[in-house]
TORKOL-4160 file (C-alpha; in steps of 0.2 Angstrom, whole numbers, padded with zeros to 4 digits, m for minus):
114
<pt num="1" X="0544" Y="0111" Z="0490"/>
<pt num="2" X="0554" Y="0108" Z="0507"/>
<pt num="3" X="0568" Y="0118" Z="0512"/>
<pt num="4" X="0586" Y="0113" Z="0510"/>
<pt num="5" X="0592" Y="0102" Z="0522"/>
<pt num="6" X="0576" Y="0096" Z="0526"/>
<pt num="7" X="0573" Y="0077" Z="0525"/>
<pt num="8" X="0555" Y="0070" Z="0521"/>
<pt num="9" X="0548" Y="0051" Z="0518"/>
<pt num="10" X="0530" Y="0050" Z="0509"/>
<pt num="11" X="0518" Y="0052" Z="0523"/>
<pt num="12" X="0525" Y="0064" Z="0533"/>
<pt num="13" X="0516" Y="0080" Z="0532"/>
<pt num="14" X="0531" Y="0087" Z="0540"/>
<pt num="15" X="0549" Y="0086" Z="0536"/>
<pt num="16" X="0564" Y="0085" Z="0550"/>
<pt num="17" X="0579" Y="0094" Z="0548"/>
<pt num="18" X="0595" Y="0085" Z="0544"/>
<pt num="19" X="0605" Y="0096" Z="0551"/>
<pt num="20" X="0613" Y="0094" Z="0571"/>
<pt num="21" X="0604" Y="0103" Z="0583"/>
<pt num="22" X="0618" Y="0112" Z="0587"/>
<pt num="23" X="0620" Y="0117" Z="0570"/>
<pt num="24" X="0608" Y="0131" Z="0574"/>
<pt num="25" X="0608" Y="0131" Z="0593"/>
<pt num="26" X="0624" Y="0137" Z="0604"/>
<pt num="27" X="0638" Y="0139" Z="0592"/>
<pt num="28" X="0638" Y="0156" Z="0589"/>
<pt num="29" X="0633" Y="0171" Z="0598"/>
<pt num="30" X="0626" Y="0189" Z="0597"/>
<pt num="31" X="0637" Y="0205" Z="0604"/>
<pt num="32" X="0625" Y="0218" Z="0615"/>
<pt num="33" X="0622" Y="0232" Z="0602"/>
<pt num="34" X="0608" Y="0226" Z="0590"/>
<pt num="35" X="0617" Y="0238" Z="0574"/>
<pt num="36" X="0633" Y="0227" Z="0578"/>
<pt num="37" X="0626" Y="0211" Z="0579"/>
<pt num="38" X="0637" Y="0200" Z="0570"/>
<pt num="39" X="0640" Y="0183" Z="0576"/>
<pt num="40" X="0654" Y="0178" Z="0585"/>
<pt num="41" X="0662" Y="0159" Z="0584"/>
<pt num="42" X="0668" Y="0152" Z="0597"/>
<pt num="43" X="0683" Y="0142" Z="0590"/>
<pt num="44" X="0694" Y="0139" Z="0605"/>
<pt num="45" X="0683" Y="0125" Z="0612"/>
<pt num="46" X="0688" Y="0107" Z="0609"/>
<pt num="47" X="0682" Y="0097" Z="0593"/>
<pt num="48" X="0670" Y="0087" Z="0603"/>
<pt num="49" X="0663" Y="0104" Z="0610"/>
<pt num="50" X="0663" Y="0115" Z="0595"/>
<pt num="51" X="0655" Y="0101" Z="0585"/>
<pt num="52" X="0636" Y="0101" Z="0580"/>
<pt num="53" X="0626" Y="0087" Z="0590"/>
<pt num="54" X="0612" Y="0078" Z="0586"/>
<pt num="55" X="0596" Y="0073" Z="0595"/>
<pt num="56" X="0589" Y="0053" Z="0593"/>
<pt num="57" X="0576" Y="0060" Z="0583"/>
<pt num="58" X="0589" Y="0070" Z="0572"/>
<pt num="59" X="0599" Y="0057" Z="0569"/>
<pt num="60" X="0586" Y="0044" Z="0566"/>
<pt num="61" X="0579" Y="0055" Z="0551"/>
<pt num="62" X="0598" Y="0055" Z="0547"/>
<pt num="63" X="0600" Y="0037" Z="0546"/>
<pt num="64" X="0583" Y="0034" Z="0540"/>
<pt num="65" X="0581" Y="0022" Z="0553"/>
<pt num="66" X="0567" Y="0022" Z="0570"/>
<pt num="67" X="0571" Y="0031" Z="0586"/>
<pt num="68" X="0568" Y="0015" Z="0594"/>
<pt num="69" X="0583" Y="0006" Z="0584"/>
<pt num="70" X="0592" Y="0017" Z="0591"/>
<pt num="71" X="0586" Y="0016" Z="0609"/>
<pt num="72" X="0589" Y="m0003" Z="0605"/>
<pt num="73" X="0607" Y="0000" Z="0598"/>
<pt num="74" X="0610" Y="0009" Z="0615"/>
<pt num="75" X="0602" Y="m0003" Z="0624"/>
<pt num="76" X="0611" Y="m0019" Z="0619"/>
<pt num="77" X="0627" Y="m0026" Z="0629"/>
<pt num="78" X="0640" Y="m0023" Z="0623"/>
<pt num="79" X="0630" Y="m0004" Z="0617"/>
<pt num="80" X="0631" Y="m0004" Z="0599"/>
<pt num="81" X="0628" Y="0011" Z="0586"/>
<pt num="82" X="0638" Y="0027" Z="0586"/>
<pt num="83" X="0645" Y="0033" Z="0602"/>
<pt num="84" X="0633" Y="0043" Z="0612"/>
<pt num="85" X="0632" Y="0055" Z="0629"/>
<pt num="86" X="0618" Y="0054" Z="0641"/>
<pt num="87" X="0614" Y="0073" Z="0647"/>
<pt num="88" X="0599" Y="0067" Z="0660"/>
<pt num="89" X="0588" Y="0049" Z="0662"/>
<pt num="90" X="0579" Y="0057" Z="0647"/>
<pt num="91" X="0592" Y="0065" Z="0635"/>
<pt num="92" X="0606" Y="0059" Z="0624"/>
<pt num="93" X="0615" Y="0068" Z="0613"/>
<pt num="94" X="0627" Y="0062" Z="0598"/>
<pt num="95" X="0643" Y="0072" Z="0594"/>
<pt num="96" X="0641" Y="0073" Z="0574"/>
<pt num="97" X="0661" Y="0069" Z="0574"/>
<pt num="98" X="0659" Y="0053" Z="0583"/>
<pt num="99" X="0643" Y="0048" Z="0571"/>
<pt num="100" X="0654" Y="0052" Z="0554"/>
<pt num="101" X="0667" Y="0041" Z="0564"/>
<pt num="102" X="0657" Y="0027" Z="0567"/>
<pt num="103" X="0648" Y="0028" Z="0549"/>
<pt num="104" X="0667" Y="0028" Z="0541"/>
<pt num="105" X="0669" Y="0013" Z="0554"/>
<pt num="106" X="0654" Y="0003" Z="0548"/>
<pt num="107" X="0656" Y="0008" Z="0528"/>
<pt num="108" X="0658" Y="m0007" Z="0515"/>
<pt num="109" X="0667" Y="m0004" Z="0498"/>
<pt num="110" X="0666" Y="m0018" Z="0487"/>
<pt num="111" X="0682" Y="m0024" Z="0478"/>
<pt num="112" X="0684" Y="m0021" Z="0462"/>
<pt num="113" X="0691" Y="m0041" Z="0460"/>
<pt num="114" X="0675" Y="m0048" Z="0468"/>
């Protein structure tokens, strides 16, 4: 049995979480006194900010595609794929709100005529 919110193909002895890496990272934080720690949102950032983000690998399992279609898609001129931010030569990093945007963007819904 795999945990909730865990994605796994057959093969994988292991399988990746589908949720952002933010999702469990930096959005929320602990006050001083272990007896008080409650966690603390931090709501007064911007939507891009306060949104979870996801690695390549993250969002690969998420779109059930390779990391390197993704490297590919970034890589293409004019870039294609969701938007994306690159933290260092080595890093990218995509805002959860911009992928849902570009998913909405990309969807197809047949019409009920055709």
């Amino acid at each position: 049995m795999y945990p909730s919110g865990a994605l796994h193909t057959l093969g994988d002895p292991t399988p990746l979480p589908i949720d952002p890496i933010a999702a469990y990272t930096d959005h929320q934080t602990h006050t001083k006194k272990e007896k008080d720690a409650q966690l603390i949102r931090h709501d007064s950032r911007s939507p891009l900010l306060a949104s979870p983000w996801y690695s390549t690998r993250d969002l690969a399992a998420c779109l059930r595609v390779n990391t390197s279609t993704l490297r590919r898609w970034r890589a293409a001129r004019p870039p294609q794929g969701p938007p994306f931010v690159s933290v260092s030569a080595r890093v990218i990093m995509y805002s959860a709100v911009d992928v849902e945007e570009w998913l909405r963007r990309h969807r197809t819904v047949p019409r009920r005529d055709a």
